[in-house]
C-alpha positions as CSV (number, residue, x, y, z in Angstrom):
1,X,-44.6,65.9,49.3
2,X,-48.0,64.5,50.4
3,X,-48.1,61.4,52.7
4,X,-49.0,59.3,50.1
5,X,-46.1,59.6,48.0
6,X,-44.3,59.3,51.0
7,X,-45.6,56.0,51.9
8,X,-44.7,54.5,48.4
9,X,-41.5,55.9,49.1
10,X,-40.9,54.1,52.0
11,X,-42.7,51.2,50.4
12,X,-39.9,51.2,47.8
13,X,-37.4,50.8,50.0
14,X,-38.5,48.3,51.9
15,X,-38.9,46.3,49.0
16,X,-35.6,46.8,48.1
17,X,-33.9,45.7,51.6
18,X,-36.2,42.7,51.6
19,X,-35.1,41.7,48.1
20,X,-31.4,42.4,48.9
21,X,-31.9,40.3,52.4
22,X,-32.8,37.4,50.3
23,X,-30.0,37.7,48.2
24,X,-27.6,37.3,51.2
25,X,-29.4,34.8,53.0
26,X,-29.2,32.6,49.7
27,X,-25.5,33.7,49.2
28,X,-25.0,32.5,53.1
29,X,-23.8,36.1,54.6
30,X,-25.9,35.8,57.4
31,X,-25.2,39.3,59.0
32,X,-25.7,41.2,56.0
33,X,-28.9,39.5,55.6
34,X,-30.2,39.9,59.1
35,X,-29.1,43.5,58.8
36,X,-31.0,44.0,55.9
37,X,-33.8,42.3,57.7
38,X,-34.1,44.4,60.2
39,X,-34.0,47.3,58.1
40,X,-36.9,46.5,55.8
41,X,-39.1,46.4,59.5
């Protein structure tokens, strides 16, 4: 695996927490979404 596709791996994913972070801040489950949070960083 080069480090390219690497990156847009881990590019992905971050996407993904972020997106799912949003999701629980707007549903109100704080800790889920500050979880997420942190995990997108």
């Amino acid at each position: 695996m080069t480090q390219l596709e690497e990156v847009k791996i881990l590019r992905r994913r971050v996407k993904a927490f972020y997106s799912k972070a949003l999701d629980s801040l707007n549903s109100r489950d704080y800790d889920l979404a500050s979880f997420l949070s942190e995990q997108a960083w």
